[in-house]
DRENDO-1510 file (C-alpha; in Angstrom, 1 decimal, always signed):
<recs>
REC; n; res; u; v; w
REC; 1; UNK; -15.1; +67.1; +46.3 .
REC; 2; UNK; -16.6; +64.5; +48.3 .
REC; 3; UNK; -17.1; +64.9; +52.0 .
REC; 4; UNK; -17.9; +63.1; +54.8 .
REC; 5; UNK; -21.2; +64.2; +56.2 .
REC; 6; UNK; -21.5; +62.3; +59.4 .
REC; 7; UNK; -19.3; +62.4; +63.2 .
REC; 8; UNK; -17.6; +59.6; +64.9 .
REC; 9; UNK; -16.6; +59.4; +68.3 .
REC; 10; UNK; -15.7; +57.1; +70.9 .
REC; 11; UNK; -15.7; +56.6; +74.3 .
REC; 12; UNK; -15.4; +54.7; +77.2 .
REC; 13; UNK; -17.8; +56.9; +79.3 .
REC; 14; UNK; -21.7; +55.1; +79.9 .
REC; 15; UNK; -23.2; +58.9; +81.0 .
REC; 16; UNK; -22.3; +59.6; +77.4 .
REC; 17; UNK; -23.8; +56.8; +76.0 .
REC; 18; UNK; -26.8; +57.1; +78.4 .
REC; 19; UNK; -27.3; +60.9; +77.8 .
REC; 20; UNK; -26.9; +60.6; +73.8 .
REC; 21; UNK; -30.1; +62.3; +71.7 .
REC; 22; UNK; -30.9; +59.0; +69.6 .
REC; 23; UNK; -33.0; +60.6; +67.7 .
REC; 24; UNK; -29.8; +61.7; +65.4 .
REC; 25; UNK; -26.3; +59.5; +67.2 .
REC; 26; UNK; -26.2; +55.6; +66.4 .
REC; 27; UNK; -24.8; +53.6; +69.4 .
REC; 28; UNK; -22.0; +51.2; +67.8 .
REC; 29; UNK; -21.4; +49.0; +71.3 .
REC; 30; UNK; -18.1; +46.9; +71.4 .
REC; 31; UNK; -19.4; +45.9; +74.7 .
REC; 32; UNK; -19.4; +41.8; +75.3 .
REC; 33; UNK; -20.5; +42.1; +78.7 .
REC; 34; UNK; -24.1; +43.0; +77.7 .
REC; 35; UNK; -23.5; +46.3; +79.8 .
REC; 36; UNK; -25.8; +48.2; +77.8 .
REC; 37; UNK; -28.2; +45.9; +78.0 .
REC; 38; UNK; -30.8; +44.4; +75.4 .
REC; 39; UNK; -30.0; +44.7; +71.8 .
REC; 40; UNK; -32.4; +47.9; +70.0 .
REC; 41; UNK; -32.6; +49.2; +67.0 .
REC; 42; UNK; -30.6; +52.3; +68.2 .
REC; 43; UNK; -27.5; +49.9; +68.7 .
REC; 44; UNK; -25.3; +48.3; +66.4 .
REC; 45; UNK; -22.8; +45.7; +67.6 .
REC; 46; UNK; -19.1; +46.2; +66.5 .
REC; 47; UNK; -17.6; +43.6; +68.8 .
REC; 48; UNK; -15.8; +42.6; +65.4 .
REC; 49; UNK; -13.4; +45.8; +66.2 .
REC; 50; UNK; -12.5; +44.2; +69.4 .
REC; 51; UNK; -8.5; +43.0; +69.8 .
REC; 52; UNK; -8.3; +39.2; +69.1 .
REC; 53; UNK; -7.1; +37.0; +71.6 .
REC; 54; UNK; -3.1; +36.5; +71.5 .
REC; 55; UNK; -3.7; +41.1; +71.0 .
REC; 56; UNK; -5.3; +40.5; +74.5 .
REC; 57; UNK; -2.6; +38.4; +75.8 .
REC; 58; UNK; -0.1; +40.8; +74.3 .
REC; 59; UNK; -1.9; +43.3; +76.2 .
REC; 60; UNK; -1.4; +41.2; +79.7 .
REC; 61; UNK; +2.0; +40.4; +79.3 .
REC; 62; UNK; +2.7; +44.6; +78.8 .
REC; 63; UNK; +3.9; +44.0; +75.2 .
REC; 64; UNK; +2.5; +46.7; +73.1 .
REC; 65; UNK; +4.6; +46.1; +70.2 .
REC; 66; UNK; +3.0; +42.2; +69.6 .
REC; 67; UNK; -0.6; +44.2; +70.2 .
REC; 68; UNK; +0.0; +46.1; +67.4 .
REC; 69; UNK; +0.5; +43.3; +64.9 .
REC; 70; UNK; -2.2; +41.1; +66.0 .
REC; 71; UNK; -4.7; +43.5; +66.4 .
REC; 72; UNK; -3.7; +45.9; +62.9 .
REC; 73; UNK; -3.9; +42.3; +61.5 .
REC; 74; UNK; -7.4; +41.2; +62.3 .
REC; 75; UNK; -9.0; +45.4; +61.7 .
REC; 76; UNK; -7.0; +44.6; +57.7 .
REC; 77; UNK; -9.4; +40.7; +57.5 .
REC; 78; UNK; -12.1; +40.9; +55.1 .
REC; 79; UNK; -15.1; +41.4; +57.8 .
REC; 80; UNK; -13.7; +43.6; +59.3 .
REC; 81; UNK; -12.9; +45.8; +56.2 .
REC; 82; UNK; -16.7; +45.4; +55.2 .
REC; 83; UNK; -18.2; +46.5; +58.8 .
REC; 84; UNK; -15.8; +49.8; +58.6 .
REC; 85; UNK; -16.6; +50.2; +54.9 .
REC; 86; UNK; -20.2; +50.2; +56.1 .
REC; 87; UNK; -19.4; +53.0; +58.5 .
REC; 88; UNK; -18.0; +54.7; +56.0 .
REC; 89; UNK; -20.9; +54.7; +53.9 .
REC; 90; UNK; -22.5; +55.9; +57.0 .
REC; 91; UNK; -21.1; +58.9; +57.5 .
REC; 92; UNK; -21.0; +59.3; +53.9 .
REC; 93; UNK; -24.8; +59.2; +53.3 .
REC; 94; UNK; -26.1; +61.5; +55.5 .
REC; 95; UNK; -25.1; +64.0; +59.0 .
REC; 96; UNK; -25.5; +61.0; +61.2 .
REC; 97; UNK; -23.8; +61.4; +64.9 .
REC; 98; UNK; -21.7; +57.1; +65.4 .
REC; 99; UNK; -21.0; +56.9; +68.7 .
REC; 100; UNK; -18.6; +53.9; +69.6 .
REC; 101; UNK; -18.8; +52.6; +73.8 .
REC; 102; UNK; -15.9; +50.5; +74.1 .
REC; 103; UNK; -15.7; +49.5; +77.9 .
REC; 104; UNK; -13.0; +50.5; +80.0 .
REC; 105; UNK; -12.5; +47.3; +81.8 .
REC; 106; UNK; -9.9; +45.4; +80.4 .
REC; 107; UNK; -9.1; +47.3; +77.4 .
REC; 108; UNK; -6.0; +49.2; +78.1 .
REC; 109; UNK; -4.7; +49.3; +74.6 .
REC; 110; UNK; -7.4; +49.5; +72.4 .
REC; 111; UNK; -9.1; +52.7; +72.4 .
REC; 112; UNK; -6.7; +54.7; +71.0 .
REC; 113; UNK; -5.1; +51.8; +68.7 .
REC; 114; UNK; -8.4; +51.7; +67.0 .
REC; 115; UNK; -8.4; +55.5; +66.3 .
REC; 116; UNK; -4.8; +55.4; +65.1 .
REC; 117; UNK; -5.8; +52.6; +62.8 .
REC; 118; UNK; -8.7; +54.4; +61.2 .
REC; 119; UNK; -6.9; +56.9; +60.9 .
REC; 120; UNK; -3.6; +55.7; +59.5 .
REC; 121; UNK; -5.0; +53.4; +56.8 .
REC; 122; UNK; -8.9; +54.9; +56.4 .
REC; 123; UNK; -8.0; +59.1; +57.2 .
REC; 124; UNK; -11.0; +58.9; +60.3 .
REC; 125; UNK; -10.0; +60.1; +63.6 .
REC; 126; UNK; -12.9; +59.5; +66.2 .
REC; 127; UNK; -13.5; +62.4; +68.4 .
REC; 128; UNK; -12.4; +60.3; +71.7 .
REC; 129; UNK; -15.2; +61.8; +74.3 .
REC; 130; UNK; -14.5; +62.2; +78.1 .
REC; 131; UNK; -17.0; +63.5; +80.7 .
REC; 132; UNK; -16.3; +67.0; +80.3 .
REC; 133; UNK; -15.1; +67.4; +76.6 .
REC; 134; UNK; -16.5; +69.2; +74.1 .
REC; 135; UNK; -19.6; +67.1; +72.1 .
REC; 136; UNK; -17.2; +68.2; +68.3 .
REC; 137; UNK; -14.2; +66.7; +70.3 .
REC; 138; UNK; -11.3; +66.4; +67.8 .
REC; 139; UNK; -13.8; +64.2; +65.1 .
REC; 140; UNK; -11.6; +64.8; +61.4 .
REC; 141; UNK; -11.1; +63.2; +58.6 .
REC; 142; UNK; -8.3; +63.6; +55.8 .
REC; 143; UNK; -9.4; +64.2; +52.2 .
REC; 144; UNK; -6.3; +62.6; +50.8 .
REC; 145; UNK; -8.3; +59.1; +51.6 .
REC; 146; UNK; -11.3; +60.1; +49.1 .
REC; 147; UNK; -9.8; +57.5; +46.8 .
REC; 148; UNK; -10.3; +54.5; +49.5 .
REC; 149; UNK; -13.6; +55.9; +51.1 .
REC; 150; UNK; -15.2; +55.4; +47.6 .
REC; 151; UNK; -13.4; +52.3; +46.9 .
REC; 152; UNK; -14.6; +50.9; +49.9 .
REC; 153; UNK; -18.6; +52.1; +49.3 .
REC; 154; UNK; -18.6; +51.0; +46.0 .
REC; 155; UNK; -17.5; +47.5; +46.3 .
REC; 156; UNK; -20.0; +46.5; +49.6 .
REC; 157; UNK; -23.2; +48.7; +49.0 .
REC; 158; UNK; -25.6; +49.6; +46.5 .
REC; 159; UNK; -25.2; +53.3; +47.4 .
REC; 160; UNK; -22.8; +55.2; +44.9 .
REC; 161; UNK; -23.4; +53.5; +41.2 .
REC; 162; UNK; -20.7; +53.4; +38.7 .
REC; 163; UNK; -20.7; +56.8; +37.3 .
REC; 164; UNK; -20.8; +58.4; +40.8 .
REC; 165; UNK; -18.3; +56.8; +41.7 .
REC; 166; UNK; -15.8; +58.1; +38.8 .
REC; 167; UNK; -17.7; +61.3; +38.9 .
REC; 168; UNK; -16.3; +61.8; +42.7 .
REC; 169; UNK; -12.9; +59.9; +42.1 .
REC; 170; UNK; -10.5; +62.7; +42.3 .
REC; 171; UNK; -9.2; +63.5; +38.6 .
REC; 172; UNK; -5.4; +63.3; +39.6 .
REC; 173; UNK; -6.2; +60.0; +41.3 .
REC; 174; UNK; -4.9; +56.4; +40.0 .
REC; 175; UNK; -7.7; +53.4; +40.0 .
REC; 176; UNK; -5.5; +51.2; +41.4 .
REC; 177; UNK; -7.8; +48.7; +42.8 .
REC; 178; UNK; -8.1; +45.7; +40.8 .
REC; 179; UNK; -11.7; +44.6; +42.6 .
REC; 180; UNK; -13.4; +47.9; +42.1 .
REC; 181; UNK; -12.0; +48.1; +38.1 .
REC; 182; UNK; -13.4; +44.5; +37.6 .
REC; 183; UNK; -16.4; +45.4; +39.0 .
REC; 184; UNK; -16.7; +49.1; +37.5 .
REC; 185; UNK; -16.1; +46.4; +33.5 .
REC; 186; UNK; -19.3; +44.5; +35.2 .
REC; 187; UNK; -21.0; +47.6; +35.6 .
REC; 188; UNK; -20.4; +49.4; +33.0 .
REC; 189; UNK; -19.8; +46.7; +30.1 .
REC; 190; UNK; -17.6; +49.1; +28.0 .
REC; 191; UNK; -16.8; +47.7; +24.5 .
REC; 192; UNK; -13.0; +46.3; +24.1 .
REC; 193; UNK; -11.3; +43.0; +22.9 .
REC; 194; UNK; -9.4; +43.0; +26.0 .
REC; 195; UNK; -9.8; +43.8; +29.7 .
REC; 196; UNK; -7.4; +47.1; +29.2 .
REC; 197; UNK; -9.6; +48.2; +26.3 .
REC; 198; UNK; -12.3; +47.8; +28.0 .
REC; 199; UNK; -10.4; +49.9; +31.4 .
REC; 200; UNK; -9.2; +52.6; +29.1 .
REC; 201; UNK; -12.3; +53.0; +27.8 .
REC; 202; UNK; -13.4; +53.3; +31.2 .
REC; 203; UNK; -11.0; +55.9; +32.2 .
REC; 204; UNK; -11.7; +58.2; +29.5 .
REC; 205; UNK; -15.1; +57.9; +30.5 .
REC; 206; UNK; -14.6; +58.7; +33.9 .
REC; 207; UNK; -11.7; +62.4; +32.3 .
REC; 208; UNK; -15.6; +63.4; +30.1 .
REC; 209; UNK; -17.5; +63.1; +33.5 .
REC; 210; UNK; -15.7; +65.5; +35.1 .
REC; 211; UNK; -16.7; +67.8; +32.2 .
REC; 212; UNK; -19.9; +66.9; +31.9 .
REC; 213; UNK; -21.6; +64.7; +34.7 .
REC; 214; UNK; -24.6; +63.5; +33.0 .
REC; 215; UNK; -22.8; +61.7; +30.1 .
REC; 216; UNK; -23.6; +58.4; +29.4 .
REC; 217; UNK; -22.0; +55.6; +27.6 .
REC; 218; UNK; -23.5; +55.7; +23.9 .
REC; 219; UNK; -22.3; +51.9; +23.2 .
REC; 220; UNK; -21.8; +49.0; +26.1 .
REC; 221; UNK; -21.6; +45.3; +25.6 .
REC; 222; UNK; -23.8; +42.6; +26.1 .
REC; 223; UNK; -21.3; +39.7; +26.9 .
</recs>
């Protein structure tokens, strides 16, 4: 089964930040007051995850139930999909420490509404880090999202290929994502007169990998 390799956290804390070991933990700053200072190549900006502004004025006006829909809105928009996929395939690759500083000026809201949405729709919970918690502070992740962790790493990076991918896509699992099938045809160029010839042939495929991981398509088209 696949498995996340990496941590995520977040805080509001700049001790934490300023004491992290960056020789393994990536800063991801959704700071836009520069209080971290100069750009490095330890930091990634994130400021993409911040609330948009009528979330912000829903915020001032004490009306939590309009901050949710703006702000779940904008997390759901393309770029914003791609720079979480990427984090995903972060913490996917290798036992990387993401560390997320999100100021605490301003920003009533949003901490925890950002770890309830990766959770609810991506199964990531950032440990949330305090001064005196515990470095592993409640950092999980629920398996039953394996389907949309690959989905996501396989349609914006180069680092699963098409037969890992259905290799680690859970057996009792439906593709249902009509991007990732398309591009899984493109990829694979199974035979077939029609696209659902050409995804059943894909899905039988993917039932003999699970047998045996190192077959190969004998026959693939060249249209």
């Amino acid at each position: 089964m696949i498995q996340l390799k990496g941590t995520i956290f977040i805080t509001n804390n700049i001790d934490i930040i300023r004491n992290a070991d960056l020789t393994c933990t990536k800063i991801i700053s959704l700071d836009e007051e520069g209080i971290l200072g100069e750009p490095n190549r330890d930091m990634i900006y994130g400021t993409c995850l911040l609330p948009p502004i009528l979330a912000k004025q829903a915020e001032s006006d004490g009306d939590e139930e309009a901050y949710d829909m703006y702000y779940s809105s904008m997390l759901l928009e393309p770029y914003q999909q791609t720079f979480i996929a990427a984090i995903i395939s972060c913490l996917f690759c290798n036992n990387s420490r993401l560390l997320l500083f999100l100021p605490s000026d301003g920003y009533t809201y949003t901490m925890l509404k950002l770890v309830e949405h990766l959770y609810k729709i991506y199964g990531i919970h950032p440990g949330i880090l305090e001064a005196n918690e515990p470095i592993n502070a409640n950092c999980y992740y629920d398996a039953r999202c394996i389907p949309i962790w690959l989905n996501l790493i396989y349609s914006v990076s180069e680092i699963i290929g098409p037969e890992q991918y259905l290799y680690l896509y859970p057996q009792d699992a439906v593709i249902n994502n009509e991007t990732v099938m398309m591009k899984l045809i493109a990829d694979i160029a199974p035979l077939g007169d029609s696209i659902q010839e050409k995804i059943n042939v894909i899905e039988s495929y993917r039932a003999k990998l699970h047998i045996d991981s190192k077959l190969t398509i004998p026959l693939r088209s060249i249209s």
